[in-house]
matplotlib code that plots the C-alpha trace (Angstrom):
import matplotlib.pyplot as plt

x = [-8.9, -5.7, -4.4, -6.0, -3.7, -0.9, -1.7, -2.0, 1.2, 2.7, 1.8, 2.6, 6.1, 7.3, 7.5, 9.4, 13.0, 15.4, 17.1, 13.2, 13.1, 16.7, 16.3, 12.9, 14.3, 17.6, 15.9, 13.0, 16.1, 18.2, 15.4, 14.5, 18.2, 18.3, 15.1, 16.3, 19.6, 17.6, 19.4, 18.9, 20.1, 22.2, 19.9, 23.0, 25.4, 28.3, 26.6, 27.8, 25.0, 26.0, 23.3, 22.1, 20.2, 17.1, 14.5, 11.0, 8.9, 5.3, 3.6, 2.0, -1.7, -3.5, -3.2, -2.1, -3.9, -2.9, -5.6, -5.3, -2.5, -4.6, -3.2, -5.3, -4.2, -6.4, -5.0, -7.3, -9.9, -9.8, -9.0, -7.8, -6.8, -4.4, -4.9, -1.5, 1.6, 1.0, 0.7, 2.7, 1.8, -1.7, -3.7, -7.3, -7.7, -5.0, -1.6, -1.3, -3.4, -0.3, 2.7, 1.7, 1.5, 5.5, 6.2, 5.9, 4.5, 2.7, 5.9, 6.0, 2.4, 2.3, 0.7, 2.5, 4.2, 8.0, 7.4, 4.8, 6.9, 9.6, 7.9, 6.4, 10.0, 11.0, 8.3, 8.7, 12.9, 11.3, 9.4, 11.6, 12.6, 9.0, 8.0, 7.0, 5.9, 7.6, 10.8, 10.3, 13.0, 9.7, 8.4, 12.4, 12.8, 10.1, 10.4, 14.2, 13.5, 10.3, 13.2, 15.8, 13.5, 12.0, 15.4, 16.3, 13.9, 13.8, 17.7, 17.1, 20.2, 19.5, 22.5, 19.8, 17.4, 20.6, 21.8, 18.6, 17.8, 21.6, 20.5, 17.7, 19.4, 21.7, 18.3, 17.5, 20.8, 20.5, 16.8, 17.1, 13.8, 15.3, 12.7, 10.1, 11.6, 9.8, 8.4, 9.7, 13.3, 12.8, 11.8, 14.9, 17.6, 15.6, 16.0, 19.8, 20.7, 19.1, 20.8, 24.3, 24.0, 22.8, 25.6, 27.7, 28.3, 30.2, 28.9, 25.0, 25.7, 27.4, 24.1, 21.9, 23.2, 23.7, 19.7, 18.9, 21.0, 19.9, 16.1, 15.0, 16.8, 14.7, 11.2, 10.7, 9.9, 10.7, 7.1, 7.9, 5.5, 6.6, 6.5, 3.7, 1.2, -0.2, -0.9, -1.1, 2.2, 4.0, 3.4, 5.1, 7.6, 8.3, 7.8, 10.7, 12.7, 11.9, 13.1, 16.5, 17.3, 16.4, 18.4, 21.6, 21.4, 21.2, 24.0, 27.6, 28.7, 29.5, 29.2, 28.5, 27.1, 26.6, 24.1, 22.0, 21.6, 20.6, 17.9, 16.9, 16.3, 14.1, 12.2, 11.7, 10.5, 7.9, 6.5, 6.0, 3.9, 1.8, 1.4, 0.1, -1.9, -3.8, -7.3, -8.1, -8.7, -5.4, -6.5, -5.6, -7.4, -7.8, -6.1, -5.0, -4.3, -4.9, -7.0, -7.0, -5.6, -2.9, -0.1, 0.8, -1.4, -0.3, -0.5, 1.9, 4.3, 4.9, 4.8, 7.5, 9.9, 9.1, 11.0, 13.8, 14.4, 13.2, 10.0, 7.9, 9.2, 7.2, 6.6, 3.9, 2.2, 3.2, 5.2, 2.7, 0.1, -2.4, -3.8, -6.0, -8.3, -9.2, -12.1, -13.6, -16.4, -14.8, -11.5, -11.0, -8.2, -8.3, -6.1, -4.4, -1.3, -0.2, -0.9, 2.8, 6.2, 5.9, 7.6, 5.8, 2.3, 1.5, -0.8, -1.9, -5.8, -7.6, -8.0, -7.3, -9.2, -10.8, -11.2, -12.4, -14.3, -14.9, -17.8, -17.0, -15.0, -16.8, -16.8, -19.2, -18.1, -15.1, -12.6, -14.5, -11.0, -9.9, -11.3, -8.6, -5.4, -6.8, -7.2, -10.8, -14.0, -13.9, -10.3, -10.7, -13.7, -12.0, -8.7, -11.4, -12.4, -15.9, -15.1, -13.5, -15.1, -14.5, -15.7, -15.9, -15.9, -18.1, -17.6, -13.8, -10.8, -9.0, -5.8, -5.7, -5.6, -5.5, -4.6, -3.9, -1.0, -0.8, -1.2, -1.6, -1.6, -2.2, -3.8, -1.1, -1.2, -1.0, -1.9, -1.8, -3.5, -3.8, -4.7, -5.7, -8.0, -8.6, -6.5, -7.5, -6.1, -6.3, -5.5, -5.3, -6.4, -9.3, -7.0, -7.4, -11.4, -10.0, -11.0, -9.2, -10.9, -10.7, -11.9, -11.3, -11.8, -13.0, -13.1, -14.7, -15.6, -19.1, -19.2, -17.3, -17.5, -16.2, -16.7, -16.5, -15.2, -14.6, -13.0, -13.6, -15.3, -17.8, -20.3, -19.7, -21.4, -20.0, -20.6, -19.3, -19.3, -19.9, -19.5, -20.8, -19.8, -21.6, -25.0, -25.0, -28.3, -28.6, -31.4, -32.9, -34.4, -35.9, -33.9, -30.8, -30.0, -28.9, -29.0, -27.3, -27.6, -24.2, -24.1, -26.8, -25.2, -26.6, -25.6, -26.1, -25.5, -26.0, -28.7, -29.4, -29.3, -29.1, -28.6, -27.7, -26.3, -23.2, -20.6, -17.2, -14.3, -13.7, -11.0, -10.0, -12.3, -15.0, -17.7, -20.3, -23.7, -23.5, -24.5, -23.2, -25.0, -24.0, -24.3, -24.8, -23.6, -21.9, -19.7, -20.0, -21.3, -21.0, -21.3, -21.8, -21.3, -23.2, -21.9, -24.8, -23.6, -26.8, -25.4, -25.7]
y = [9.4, 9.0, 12.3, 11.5, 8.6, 9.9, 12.7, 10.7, 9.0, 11.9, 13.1, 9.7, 9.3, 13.3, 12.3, 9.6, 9.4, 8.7, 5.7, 4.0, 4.4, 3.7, 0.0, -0.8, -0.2, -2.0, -5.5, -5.3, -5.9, -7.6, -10.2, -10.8, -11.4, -14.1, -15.9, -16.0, -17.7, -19.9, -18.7, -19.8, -18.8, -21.5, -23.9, -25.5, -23.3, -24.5, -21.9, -22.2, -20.7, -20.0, -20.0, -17.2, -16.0, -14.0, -12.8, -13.4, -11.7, -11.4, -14.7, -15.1, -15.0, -18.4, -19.2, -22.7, -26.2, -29.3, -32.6, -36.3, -35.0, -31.7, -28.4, -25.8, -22.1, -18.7, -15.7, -12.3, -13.8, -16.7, -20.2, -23.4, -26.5, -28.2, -32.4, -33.6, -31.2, -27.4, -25.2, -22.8, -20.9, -20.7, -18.0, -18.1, -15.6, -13.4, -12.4, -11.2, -14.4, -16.0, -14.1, -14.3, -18.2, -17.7, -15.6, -18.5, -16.1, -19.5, -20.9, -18.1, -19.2, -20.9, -24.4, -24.7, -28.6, -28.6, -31.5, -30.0, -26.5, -28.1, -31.0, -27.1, -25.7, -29.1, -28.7, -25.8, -25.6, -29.5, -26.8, -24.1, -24.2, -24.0, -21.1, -17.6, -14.8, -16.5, -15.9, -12.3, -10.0, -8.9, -12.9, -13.7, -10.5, -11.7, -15.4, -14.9, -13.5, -15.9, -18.8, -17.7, -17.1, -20.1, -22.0, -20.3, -20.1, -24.2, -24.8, -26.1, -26.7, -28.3, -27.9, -28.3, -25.4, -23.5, -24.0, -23.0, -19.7, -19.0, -19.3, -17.2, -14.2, -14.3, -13.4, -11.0, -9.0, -9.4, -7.8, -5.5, -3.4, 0.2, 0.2, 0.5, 1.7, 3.1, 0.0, -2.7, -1.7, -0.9, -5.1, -5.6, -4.2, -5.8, -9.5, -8.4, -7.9, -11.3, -13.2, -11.4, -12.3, -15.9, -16.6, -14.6, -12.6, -9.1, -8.8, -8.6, -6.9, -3.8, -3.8, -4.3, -1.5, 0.5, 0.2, 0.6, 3.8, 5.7, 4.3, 4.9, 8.4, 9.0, 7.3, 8.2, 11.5, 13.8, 13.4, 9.5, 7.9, 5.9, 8.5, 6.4, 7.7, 4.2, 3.2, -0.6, -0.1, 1.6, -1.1, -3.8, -1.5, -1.3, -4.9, -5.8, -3.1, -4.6, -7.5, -6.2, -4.4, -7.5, -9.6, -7.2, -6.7, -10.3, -11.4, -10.4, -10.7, -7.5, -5.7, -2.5, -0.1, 2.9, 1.2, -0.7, 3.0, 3.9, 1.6, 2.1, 5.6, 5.3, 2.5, 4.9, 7.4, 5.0, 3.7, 7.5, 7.9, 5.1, 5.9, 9.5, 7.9, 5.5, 5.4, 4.3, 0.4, -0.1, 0.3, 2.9, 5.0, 3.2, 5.5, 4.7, 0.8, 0.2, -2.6, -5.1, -8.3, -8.0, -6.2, -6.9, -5.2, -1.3, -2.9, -6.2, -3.8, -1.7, -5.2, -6.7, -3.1, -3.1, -6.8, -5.0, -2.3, 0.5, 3.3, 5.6, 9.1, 11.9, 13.2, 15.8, 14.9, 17.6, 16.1, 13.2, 15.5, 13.7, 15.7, 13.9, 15.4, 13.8, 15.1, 12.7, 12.2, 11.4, 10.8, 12.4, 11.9, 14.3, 14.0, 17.3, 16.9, 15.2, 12.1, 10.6, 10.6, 11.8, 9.0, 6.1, 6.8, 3.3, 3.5, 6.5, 7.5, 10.3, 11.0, 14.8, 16.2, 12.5, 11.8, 9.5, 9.9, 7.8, 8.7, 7.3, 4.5, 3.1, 4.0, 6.7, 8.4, 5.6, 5.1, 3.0, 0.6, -2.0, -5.2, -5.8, -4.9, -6.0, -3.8, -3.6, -1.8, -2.4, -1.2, 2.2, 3.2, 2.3, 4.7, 7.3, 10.9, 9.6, 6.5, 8.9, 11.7, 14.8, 16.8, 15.9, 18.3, 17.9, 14.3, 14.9, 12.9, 15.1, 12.9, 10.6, 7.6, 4.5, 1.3, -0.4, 1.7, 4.3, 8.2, 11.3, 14.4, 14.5, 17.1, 19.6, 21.1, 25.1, 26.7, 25.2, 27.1, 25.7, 26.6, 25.4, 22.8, 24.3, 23.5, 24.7, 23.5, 24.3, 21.7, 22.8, 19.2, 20.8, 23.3, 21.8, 23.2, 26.7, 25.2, 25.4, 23.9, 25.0, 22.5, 24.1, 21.2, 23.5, 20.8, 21.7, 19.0, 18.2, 19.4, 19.2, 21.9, 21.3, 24.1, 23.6, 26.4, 26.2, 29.0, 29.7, 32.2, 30.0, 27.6, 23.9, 21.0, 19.8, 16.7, 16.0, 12.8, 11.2, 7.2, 5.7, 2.5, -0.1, -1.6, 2.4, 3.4, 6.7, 8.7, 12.1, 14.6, 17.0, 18.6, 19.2, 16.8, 13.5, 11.3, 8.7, 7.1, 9.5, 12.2, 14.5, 16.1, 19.6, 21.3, 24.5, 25.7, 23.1, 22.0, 18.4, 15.3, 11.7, 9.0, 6.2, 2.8, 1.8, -1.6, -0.9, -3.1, -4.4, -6.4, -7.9, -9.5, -8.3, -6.6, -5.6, -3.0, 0.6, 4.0, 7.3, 10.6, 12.8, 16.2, 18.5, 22.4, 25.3, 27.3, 27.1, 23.9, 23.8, 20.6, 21.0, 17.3, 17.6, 14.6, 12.9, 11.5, 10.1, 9.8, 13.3]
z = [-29.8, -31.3, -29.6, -26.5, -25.9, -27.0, -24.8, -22.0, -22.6, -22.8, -18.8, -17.5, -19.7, -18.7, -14.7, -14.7, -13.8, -16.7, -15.1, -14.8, -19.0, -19.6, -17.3, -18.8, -22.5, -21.6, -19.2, -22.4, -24.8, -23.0, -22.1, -25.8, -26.5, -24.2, -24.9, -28.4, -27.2, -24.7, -21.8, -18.8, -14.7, -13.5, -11.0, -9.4, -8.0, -4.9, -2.2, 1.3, 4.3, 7.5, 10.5, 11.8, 14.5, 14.5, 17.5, 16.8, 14.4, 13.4, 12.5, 9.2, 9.0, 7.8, 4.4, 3.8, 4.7, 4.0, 4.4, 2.7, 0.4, -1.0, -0.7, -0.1, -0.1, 0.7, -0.7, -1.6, 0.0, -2.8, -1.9, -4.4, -3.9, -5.4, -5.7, -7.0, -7.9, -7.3, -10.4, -9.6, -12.8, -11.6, -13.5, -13.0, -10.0, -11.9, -11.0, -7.6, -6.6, -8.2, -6.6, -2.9, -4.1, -4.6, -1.8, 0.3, 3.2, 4.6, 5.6, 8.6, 9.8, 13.3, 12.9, 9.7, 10.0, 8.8, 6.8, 4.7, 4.3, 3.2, 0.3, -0.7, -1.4, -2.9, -5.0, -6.1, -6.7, -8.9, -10.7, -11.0, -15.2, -16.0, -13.3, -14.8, -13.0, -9.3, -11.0, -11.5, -8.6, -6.5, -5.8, -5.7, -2.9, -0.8, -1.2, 0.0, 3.3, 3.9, 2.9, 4.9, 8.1, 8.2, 7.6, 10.6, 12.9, 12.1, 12.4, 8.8, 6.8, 3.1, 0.3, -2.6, -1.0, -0.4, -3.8, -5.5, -3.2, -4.0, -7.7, -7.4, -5.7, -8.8, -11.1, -8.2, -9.1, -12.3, -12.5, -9.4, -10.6, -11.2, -13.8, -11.1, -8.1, -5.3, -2.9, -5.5, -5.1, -1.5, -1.4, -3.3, -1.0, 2.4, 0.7, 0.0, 3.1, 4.2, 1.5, 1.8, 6.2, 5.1, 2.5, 3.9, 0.9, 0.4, -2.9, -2.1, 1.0, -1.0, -3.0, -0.2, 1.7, -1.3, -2.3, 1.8, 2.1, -0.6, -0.8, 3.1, 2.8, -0.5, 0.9, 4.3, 4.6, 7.6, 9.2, 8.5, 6.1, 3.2, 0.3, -1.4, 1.0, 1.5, 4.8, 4.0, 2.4, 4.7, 7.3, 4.9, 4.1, 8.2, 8.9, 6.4, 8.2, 11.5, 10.5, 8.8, 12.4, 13.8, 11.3, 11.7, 15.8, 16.5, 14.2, 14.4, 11.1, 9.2, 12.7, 11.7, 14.3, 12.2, 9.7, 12.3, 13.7, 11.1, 10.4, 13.9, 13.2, 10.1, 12.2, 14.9, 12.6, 10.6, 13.7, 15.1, 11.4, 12.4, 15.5, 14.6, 12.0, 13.7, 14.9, 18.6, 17.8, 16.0, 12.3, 9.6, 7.1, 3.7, 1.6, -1.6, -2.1, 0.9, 2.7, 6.4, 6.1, 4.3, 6.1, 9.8, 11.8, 13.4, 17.0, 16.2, 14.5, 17.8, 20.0, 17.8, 17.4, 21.1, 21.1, 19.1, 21.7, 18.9, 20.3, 18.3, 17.8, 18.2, 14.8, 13.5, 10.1, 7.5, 4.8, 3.9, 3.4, 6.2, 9.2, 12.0, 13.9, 17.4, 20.4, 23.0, 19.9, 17.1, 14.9, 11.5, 8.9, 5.7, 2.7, 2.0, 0.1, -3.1, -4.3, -4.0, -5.8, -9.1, -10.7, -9.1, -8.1, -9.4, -5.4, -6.0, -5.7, -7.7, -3.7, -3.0, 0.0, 0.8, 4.2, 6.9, 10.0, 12.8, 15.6, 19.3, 17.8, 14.8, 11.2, 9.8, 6.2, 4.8, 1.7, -0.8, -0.5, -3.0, -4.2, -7.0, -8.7, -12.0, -15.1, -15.3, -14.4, -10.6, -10.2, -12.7, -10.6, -7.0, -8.1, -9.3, -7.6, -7.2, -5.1, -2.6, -0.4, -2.0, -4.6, -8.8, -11.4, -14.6, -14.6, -14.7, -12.6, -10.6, -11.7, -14.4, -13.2, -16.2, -16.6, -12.8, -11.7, -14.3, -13.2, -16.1, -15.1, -11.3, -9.0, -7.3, -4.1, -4.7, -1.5, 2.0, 5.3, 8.8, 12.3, 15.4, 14.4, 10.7, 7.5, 3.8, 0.9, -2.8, -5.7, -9.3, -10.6, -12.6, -14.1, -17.5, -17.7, -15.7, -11.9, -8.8, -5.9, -2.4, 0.8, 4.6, 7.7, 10.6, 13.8, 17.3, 20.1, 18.7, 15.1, 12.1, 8.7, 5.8, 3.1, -0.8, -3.3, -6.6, -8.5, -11.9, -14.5, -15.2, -13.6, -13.5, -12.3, -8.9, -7.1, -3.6, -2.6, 0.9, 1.4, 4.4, 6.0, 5.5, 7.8, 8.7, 8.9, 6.3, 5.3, 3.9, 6.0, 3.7, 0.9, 2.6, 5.5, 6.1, 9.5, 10.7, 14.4, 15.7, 12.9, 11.1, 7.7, 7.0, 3.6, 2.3, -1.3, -2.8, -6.3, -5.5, -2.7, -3.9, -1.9, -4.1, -3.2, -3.6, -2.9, -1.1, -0.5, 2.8, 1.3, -1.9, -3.5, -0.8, -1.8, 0.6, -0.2, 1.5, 0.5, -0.8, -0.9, -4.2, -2.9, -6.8, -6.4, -8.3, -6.5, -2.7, -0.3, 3.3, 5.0, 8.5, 10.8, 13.9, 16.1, 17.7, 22.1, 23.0, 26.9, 26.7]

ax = plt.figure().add_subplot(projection="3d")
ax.plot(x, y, z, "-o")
ax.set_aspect("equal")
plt.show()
């Protein structure tokens, strides 16, 4: 056991970059140091604002109420109320519930009363020596720009709420998360550039642009997704850099027509991703941590780059590793690359060859989703191969995912084929027991085969797996078929047909029952998808 976990340390440790080890050994120290000495970031500080001008952006969803002095806020799908004074330490739902409590997200929501926003940042700049995790640079990043654009969009000027945001950009750039990277530094250099424009302030802007220049270079790749190969992430990632184009195009201070271009450009490129990506009613496949409801949907993000003068490129998906099949019948997206940056697949799903399909416009075989970013049962099984639709070896995880964001060794890519409506791909994740598995997608108009392989000198127990959505009605036809109201599932090759029920997440904290069929084999299955039109 002992060897097992050092093992496993081992393949997470070996992909990370040095400067992630280096800033996590030097914060870790530095950090007890200073508890030690009690020190503590100035609350007080002589910061002067300047007001700025920004066009519209996306309204927040609902999240606070207010009634007879109790504050009531909904995030995760979990709602509290606070009586008197807001705990802003609140732990009971856990610690995301917590941070989007100190994002401050609700101050953008439309029916929000100014009054009430501002006795909430009062409150918490009251609260601010005794605050834990709010204080940390990712609550700091997003609470900055949430700050700053409803200060502006309200013609709000307050010394004491300038003072204190000033105060906590200076713990921002002392904690900017190199230890992380990825989306968390990505976060850092957006709220930057807000807080250099609204202080006016060379020295964050060299950061912020610093951050911005190398990081949207590093994570959007040529086909345009966000390199963490999460939907849901890659539309906050372009709603912050919608607003930064916004925020630099509509102010003239620090004119500088090369870098709003290139922002521009990346937008551009990220909205063509998207609009590859998504299905006919807006939405996006639930790939890795993704889930609805909590980033700006696909459709306001092309209304409000639309506002900003910026279009979608035309982009084919390669790089990402996503291919989407589309007839009259049905839509299809299928998982065929790796599962992110090496260094930071903290999103990352034990996911490779998954896919979704969609028949005339509703959803037929979905990602199980997430319900909770937790370290516990729920979350291990919701980043595992069997919560996803594709194929697991005896018993085994493709990669090894642990913890809540933690990856092992991860599947790899090896061999990549495609065609006119076919691709084949081999991953190497089952190397470890001598296994390489092969799927090939071969689409026409009405029928869909997918065909399982495994190579290797001996025979293994395989299980694909297929997760329906849920109120679908599924059941077996014999030994070897499966039937839905649009689809009937024919397989051939395989030992064994289960159809088991099963919860998936249509949000966090969301549970609802479906089903899943666990199709056993040993070498070969063929799963053909004969799309049902009854006009026809």
């Amino acid at each position: 056991m002992k060897f097992k976990r050092i093992n496993r340390y081992f393949h997470t440790l070996r992909y990370m970059k040095k400067e992630q080890i280096w800033y996590r050994i030097y914060y870790t120290l530095r950090n007890r140091y200073r508890k030690k000495t009690e020190f503590h970031y100035p609350l007080t500080l002589k910061s002067q604002s300047r007001t700025l001008a920004l066009l519209p952006s996306i309204p927040s969803r609902h999240m606070f109420t207010v009634h007879d002095g109790v504050k009531s806020f909904t995030f995760l799908n979990l709602e509290h109320s606070f009586k008197e004074k807001i705990d802003w330490n609140f732990t009971t739902y856990g610690k995301l519930w917590t941070y989007n409590l100190t994002y401050f997200e609700y101050l953008l929501q439309e029916e929000i009363k100014t009054e009430d926003a501002l006795a909430l940042m009062e409150d918490f700049i009251s609260s601010s020596l005794l605050i834990k995790d709010g204080l940390e640079p990712f609550p700091i990043a997003l609470r900055g720009i949430n700050w700053i654009k409803f200060l502006t969009y309200h013609n709000i000027k307050r010394p004491y709420i300038d003072d204190a945001l000033y105060a906590q950009y200076e713990i921002l750039m002392d904690n900017i998360e190199y230890h992380l990277l990825g989306n968390h530094l990505l976060e850092n250099g957006f709220s930057l550039l807000f807080g250099a424009y609204y202080f006016a302030d060379e020295r964050l802007l060299k950061k912020a642009r610093e951050i911005l220049e190398a990081e949207l270079h590093e994570q959007i790749l040529e086909d345009g997704a966000h390199f963490e190969l999460t939907p849901m992430y890659h539309q906050l990632m372009l709603y912050r850099l919608l607003d930064c184009v916004n925020l630099v195009s509509s102010n003239d201070l620090f004119k500088d027509e090369k870098f709003l271009g290139f922002l521009s450009e990346r937008a551009e490129l990220m909205l063509g991703w998207l609009e590859r990506m998504r299905y006919h009613d807006g939405t996006v496949a639930h790939f890795n941590d993704s889930t609805d409801g909590i980033a700006p949907t696909t459709d306001a993000l092309i209304t409000y780059a639309k506002r900003l003068g910026l279009n979608p490129r035309e982009v084919d998906l390669g790089e990402s590793g996503y291919r989407k099949f589309t007839t009259d019948r049905y839509e299809m997206v299928v998982d065929v690359g790796n599962i992110g940056p090496d260094y930071i697949p903290g999103h990352a799903h034990s996911d490779t060859f998954n896919f979704e399909l969609r028949v005339f416009g509703k959803p037929l075989i979905v990602d199980t989703g997430i319900s909770t970013y937790e370290t516990n049962a729920r979350r291990a099984y919701e980043r595992g191969t069997a919560a996803h639709n594709t194929v697991v070896v005896d018993g085994l995880e493709q990669s090894e995912v642990w913890a809540s964001f933690r990856v092992a060794r991860r599947a790899k890519i090896v061999n990549l084929y495609e065609e006119n409506g076919v691709v084949e791909a081999t991953h190497n994740g089952y190397r470890r027991i001598g296994v390489l598995h092969t799927r090939k997608f071969r689409t026409d108009q009405k029928q869909i085969v997918i065909v399982d392989r495994l190579q290797s000198h001996k025979v293994h127990e395989a299980v694909a797996y297929l997760h329906f959505a849920a109120n679908m009605d599924v059941s077996c036809t014999g030994d070897d078929q499966i039937v839905t109201s649009n689809a009937i599932f024919s397989f051939k090759g395989l030992k064994k047909l289960e159809l088991v029920d099963i919860t998936i997440a249509h949000g966090y904290n969301d549970l609802v029952v479906s089903k899943a069929a666990k199709i056993y084999f040993d070498k070969v299955l063929t799963t053909t998808v004969d799309i049902i039109d009854h006009k026809s």
